[in-house]
C-alpha positions as CSV (number, residue, x, y, z in Angstrom):
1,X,94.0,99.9,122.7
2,X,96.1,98.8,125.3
3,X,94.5,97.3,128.4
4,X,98.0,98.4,130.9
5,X,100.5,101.7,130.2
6,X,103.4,102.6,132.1
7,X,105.5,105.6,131.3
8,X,108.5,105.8,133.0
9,X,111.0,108.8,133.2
10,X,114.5,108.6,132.5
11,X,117.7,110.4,132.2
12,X,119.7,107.5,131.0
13,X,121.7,107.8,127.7
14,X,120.3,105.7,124.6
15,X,122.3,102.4,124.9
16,X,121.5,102.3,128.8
17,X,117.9,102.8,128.6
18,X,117.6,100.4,125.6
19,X,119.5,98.1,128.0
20,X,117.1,98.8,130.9
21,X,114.2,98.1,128.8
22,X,115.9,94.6,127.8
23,X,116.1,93.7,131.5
24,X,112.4,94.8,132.1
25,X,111.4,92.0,129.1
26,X,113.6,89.5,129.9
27,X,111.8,89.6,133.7
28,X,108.7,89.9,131.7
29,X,109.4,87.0,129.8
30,X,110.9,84.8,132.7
31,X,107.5,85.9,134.3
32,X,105.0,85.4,131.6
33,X,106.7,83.2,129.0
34,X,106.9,86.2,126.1
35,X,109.1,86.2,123.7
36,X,110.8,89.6,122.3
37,X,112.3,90.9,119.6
38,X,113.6,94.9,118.8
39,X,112.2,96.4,116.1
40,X,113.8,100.3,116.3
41,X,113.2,101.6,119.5
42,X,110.6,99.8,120.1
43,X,110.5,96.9,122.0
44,X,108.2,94.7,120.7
45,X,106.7,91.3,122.9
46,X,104.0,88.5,122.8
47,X,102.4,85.0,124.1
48,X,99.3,83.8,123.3
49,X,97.1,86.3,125.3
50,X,99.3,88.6,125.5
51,X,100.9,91.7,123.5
52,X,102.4,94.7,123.0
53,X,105.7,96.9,122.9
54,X,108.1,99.2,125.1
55,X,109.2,101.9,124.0
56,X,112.3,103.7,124.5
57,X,112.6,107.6,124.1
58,X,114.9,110.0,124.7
59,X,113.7,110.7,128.3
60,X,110.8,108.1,129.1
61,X,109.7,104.4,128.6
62,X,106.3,103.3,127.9
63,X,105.1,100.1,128.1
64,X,101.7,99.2,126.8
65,X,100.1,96.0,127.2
66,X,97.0,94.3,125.7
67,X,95.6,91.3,127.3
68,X,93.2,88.8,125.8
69,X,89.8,87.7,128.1
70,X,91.9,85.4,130.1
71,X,94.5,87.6,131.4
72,X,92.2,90.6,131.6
73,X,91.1,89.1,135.6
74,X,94.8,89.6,136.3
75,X,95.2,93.1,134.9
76,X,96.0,94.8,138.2
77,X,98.6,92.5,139.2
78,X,100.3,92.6,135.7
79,X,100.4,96.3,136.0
80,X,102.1,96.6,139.5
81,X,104.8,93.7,138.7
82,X,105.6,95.6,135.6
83,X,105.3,99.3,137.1
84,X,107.7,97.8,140.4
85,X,110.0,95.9,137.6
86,X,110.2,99.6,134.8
87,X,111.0,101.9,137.8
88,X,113.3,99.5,139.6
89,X,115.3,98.9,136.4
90,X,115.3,102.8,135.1
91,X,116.3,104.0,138.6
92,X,118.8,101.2,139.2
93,X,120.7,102.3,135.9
94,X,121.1,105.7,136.3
């Protein structure tokens, strides 16, 4: 079970939003030192501590996010960087 979700609504085409979610784990990954990799339309990411996917659909992204003991103290402030980071990028490329 995930420990953060994050949907995010979109009306971006498919190769946009795909690119959209891209930017949100690259920022991810500058942030928290995850590496990525696409598997479908699913995003998939991870660190030691740290996992999970975003998905694209057709009109929303959700991320979800589990968090090993050490990271769980810093749940909130995951979940806002992230939530600031999804709708920034979604909104920003429509």
């Amino acid at each position: 079970m995930a420990d953060i979700r994050i949907t995010q609504a979109h009306s971006l085409p498919p190769a946009t939003a795909r690119a959209a979610a891209q930017k949100v784990a690259d920022q991810l990954a500058t942030d928290y030192g995850l590496a990525s990799n696409w598997m479908g339309d699913a995003l998939h990411f991870r660190r030691s501590g740290v996992s999970g996917k975003l998905l694209v659909l057709e009109s929303k992204a959700t991320l979800e996010v589990s968090l090993g003991f050490l990271f769980k103290a810093f749940a909130p402030a995951i979940e806002q960087k992230a939530l600031a980071r999804m709708r920034k990028v979604f909104e920003a490329a429509a």
